[in-house]
C-alpha positions as CSV (number, residue, x, y, z in Angstrom):
1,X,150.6,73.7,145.4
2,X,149.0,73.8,148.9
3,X,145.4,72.4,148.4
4,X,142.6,72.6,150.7
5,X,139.4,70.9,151.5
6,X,137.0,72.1,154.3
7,X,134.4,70.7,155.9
8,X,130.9,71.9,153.7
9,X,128.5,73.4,156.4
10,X,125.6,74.3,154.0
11,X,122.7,72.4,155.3
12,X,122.3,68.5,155.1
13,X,125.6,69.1,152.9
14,X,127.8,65.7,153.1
15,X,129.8,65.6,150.0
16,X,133.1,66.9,150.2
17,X,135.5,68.1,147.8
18,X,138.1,65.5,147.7
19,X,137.7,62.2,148.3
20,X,140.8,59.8,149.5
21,X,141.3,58.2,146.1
22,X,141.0,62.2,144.8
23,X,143.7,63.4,147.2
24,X,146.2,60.2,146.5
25,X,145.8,61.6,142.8
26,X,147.3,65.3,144.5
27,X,149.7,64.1,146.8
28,X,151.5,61.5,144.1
29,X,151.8,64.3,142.4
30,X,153.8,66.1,144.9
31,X,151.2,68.7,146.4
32,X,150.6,68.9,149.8
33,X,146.6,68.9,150.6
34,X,145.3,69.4,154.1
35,X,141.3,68.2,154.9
36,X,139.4,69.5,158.0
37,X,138.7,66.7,160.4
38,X,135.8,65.0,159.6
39,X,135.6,66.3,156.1
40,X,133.9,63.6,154.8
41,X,132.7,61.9,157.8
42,X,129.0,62.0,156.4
43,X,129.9,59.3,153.5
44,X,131.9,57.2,155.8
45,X,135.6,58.9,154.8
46,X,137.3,59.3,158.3
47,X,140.1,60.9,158.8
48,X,142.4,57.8,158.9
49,X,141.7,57.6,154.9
50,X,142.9,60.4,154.1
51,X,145.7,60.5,156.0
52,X,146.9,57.0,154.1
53,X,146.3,59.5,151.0
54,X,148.5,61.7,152.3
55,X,146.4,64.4,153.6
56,X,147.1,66.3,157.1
57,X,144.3,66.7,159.1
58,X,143.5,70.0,160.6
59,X,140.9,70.9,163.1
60,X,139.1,73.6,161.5
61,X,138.4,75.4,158.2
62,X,140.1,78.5,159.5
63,X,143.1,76.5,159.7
64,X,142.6,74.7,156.2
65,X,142.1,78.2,154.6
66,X,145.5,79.4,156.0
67,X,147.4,76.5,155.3
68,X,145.9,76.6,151.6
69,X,146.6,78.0,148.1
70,X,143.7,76.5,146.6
71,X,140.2,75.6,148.3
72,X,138.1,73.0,146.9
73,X,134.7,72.5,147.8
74,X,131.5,71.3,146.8
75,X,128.9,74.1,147.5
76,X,128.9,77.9,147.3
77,X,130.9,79.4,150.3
78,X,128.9,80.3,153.4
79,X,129.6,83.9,155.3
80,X,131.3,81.9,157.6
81,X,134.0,80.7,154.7
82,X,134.0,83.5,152.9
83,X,135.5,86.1,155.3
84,X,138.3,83.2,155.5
85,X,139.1,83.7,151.5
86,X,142.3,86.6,151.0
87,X,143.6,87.6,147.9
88,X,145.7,84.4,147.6
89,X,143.8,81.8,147.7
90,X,142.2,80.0,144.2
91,X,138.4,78.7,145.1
92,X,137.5,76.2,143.0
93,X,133.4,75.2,143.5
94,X,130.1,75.5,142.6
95,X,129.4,79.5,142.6
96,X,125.7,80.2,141.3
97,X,125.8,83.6,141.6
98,X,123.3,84.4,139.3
99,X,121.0,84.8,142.1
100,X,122.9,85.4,145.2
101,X,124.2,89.2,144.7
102,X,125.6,88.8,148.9
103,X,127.9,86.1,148.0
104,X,128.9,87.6,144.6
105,X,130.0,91.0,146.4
106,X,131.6,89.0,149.2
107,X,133.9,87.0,146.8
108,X,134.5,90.3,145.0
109,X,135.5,91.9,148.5
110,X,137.7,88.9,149.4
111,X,139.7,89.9,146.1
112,X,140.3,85.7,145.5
113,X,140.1,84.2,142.2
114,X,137.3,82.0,142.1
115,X,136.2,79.5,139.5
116,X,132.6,78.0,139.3
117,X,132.5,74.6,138.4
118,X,128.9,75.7,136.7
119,X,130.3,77.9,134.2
120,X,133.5,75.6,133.3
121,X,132.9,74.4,129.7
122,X,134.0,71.5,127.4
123,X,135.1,71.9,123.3
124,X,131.2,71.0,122.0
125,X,129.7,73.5,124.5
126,X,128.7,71.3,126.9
127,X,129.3,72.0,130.9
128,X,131.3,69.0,132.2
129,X,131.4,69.7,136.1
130,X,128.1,70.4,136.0
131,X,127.2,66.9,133.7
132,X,127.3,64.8,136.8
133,X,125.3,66.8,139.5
134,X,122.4,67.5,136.4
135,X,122.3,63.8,135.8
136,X,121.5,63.0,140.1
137,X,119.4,65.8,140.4
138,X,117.6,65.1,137.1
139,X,117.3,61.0,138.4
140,X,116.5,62.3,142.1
141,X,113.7,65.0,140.4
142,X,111.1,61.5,139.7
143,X,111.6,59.7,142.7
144,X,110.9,63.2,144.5
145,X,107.9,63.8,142.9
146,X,106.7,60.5,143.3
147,X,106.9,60.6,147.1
148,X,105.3,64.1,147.1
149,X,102.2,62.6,145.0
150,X,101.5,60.1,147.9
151,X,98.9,61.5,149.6
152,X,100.2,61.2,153.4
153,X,102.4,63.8,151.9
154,X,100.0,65.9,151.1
155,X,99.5,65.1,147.2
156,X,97.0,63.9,144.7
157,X,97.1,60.1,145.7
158,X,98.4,59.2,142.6
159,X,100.9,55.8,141.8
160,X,103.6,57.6,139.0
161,X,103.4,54.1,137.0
162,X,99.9,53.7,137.2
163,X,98.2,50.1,137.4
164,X,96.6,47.7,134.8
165,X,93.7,49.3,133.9
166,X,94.3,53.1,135.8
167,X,96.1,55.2,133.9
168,X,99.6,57.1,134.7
169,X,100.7,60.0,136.2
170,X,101.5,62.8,133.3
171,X,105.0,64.1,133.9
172,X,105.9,67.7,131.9
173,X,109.8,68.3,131.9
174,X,110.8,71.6,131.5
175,X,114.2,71.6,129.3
176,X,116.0,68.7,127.9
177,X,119.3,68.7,128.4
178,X,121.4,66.5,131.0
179,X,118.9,66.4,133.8
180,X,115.8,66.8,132.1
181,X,117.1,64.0,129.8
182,X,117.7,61.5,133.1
183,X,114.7,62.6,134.5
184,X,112.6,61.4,131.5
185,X,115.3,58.0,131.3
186,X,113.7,57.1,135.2
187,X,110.3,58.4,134.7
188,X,109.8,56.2,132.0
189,X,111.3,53.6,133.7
190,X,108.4,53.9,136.3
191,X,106.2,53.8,133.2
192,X,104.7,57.6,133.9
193,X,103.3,59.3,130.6
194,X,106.2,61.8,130.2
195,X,106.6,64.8,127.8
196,X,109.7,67.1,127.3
197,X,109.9,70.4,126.3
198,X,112.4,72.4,124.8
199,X,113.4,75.4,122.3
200,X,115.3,73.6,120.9
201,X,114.2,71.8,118.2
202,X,117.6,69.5,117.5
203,X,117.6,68.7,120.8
204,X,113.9,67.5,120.8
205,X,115.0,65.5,117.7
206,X,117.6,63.6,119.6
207,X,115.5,63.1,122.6
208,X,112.7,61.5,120.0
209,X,115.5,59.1,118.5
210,X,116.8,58.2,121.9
211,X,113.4,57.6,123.6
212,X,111.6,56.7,120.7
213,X,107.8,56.5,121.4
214,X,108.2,56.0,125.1
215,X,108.3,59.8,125.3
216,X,106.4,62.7,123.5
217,X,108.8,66.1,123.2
218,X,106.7,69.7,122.4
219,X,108.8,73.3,121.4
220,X,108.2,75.0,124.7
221,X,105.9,78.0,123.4
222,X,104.2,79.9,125.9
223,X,101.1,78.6,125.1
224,X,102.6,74.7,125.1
225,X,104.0,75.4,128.8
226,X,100.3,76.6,130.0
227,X,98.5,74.0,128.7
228,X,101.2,71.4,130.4
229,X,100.8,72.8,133.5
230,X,96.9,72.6,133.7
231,X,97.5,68.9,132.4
232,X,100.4,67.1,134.6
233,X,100.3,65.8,137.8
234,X,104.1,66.5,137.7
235,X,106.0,69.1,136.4
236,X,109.9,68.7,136.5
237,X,111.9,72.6,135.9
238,X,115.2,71.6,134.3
239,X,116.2,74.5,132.6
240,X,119.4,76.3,132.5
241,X,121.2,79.2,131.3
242,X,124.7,79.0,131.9
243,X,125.9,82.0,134.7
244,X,122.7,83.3,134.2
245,X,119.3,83.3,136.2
246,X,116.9,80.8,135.1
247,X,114.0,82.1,133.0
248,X,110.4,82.1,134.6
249,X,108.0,79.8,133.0
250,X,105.9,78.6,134.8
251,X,103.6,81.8,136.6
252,X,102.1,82.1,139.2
253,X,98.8,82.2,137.8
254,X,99.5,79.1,135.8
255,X,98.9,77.5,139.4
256,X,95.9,78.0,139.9
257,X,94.9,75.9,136.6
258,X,96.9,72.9,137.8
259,X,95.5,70.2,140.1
260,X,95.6,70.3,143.7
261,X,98.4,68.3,145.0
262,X,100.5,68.3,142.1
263,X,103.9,68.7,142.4
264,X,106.4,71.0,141.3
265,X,110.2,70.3,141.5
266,X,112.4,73.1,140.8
267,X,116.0,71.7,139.6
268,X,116.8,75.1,138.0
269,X,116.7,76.3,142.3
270,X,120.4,77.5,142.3
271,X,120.1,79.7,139.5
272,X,117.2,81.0,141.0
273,X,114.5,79.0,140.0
274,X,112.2,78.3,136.7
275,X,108.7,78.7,138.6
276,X,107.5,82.3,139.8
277,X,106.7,80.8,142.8
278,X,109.9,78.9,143.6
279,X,112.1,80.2,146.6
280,X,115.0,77.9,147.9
281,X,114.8,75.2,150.5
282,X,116.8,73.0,152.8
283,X,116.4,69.6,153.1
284,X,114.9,69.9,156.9
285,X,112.1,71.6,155.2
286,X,111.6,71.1,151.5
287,X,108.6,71.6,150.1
288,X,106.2,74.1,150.4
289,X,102.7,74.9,148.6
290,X,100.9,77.7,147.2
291,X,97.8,77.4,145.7
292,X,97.8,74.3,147.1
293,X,100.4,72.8,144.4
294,X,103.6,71.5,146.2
295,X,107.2,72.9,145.8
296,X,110.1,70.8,146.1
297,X,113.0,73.4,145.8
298,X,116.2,72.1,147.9
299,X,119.2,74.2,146.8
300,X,121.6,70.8,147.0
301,X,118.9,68.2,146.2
302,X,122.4,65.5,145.1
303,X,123.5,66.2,149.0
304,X,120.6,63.8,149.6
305,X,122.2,61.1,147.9
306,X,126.0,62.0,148.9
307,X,128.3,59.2,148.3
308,X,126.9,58.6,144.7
309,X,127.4,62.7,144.2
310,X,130.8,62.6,145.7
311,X,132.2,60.2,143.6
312,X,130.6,61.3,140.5
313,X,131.5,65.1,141.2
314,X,135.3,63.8,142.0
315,X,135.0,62.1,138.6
316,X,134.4,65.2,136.8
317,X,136.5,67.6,138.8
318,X,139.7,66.2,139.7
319,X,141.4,66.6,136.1
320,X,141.0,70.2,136.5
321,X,142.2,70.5,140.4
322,X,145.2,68.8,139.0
323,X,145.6,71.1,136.3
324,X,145.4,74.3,138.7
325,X,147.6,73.2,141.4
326,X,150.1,72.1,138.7
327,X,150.0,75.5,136.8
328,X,148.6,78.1,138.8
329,X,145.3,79.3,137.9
330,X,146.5,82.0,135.6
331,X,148.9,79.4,133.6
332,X,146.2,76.7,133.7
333,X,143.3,79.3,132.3
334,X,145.4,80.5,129.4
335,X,146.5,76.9,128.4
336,X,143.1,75.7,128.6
337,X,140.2,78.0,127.5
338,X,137.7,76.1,128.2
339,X,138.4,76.4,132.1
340,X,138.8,79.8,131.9
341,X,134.9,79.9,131.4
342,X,134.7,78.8,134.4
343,X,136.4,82.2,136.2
344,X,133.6,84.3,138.0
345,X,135.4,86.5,140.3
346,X,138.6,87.6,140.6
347,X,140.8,90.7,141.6
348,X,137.9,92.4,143.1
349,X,135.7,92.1,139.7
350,X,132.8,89.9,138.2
351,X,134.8,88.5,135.5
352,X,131.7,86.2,134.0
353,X,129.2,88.1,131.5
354,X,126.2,86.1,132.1
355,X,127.1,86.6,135.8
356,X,127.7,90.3,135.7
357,X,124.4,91.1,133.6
358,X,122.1,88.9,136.0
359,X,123.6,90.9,138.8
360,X,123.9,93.9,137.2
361,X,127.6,94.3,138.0
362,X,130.1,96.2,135.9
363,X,132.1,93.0,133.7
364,X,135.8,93.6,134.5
């Protein structure tokens, strides 16, 4: 198969879809992969590395789309991309359509078969492409809102860890699954006073047995998510539906209980958010405030931290781009059910349930 990997445009975006090692993988394999110059020029690949993998360079993503059966990427594609896609081509990516009804229609429009890493399951349920972004985003989510509590950045002035005699910052995570989990593992770590919360009670069990007293874990009730807000310095959103939008809980007159210059960070952003008051940012501009609480909501918080994302992302995804440019996408989805979760769009039609109902798009 013809595989391609263009340059991610999305802003302050420098992973990239393949790395050398990735494409070596392809090319030994006998498939023919072509990377846009400069692909991964923002985690120090040049084009010289992936030409010893056997890549051809080309000079733009117009001519990586034509020369391509299957496009790999990192981020949803931009307008730009998308009105490159033709019935053909296989897009293989993080989607989140959930929230983002443009993109949905112009994938549908395009009439290529596009598979969301997000949505891409493994046999105990779990979401394995999306394991390794949760788990930086989740890490990245403590170290954020510890910067955003300084007070030159316009926060409450408070130290996460605390000092001998001055007690810690209170952290509330919001969902503990794979990010919330690694964003309790590092806020503990900085000694903060960190609760979880969850509906589900075998998952706070787990949490209790892994972090024993170093953490308390609460059923998220209503009532449980008010009071944590008024409380925490902090408040992590790392909750997730798969395909669908995230659920609001925190409101927007929860805010104006909390304290001023507390943060919010919303990891739950490309699925449209957890907080009421949450609306996407770029990493020129991330935060915001309103009710003078501040938001840290950057669509692509791992593109901070690139190289570690790239890798880890590369980790997770390269069995499957194997698999697909081996088969075909119709032959690899029928031997392996579990990828064919991870089909969103194709032939013109939402083919995801949680997708279609968030959008409210006919399933095909």
């Amino acid at each position: 198969m013809r595989v391609g990997v263009p340059r991610e445009i999305k802003n302050h975006e420098y992973r990239v879809g393949l790395t050398p090692p990735s494409v070596a993988e392809l090319t030994a394999a006998g498939h023919a992969v072509t990377v846009e110059t400069r692909a991964g020029a923002g985690i120090d690949f040049d084009d010289a590395e992936y030409v010893a993998a056997g890549a051809r360079i080309a000079p733009s993503a117009a001519d990586v789309f034509a020369a391509s059966d299957m496009i790999v990427k990192v981020k949803e594609p931009q307008p730009s991309e998308i009105a490159l896609l033709e019935p053909q081509h296989i897009l293989f990516t993080y989607l989140h359509l959930a929230p983002d009804k443009a993109q949905a229609e112009g994938l549908m429009k395009s009439g290529a078969t596009c598979i969301a890493y997000e949505t891409v399951t493994a046999r105990d349920g779990s979401l394995p492409l999306l394991r390794p972004m949760s788990e930086v985003a989740g890490r990245m989510a403590v170290q954020v809102g510890a910067h955003y509590l300084e007070k030159e950045q316009g926060g409450r002035g408070i130290l996460l860890g605390g000092v001998p005699g001055v007690a810690p910052a209170r952290i509330a995570i919001l969902g503990g699954g794979v990010a919330g989990a690694n964003a309790a593992q590092i806020a503990v770590g900085m000694r903060a006073d960190v609760t979880v919360y969850d509906i589900n009670n075998a998952r706070l069990a787990e949490l209790d047995m892994l972090f024993g007293n170093q953490i308390k874990t609460a059923y998220a009730s209503r009532a449980a998510i008010a009071a944590a807000v008024a409380r925490a310095h902090l408040v992590i959103g790392a909750v997730l539906v798969p395909g669908a939008a995230a659920p609001k809980l925190v409101t927007r007159p929860m805010l104006a209980t909390m304290k001023r210059g507390a943060v919010l960070v919303d990891i739950a952003i490309d699925q449209g958010g957890c907080f009421e008051t949450s609306r996407a940012t770029t990493h020129d501009d991330p935060v915001f405030k309103v009710d003078g609480v501040t938001h840290y909501c950057v669509a692509n918080m791992p593109g901070a931290v690139a190289r570690t994302s790239a890798f880890a992302l590369n980790n997770a995804t390269l069995p499957f781009v194997l698999k697909l440019a081996r088969l075909g996408a119709e032959a690899a989805m029928a031997a392996d059910p579990y990828l064919a979760t991870g089909l969103n769009v194709a032939a013109g039609k939402i083919r995801h349930a949680a997708v279609a109902e968030a959008l409210g798009l006919p399933l095909g």
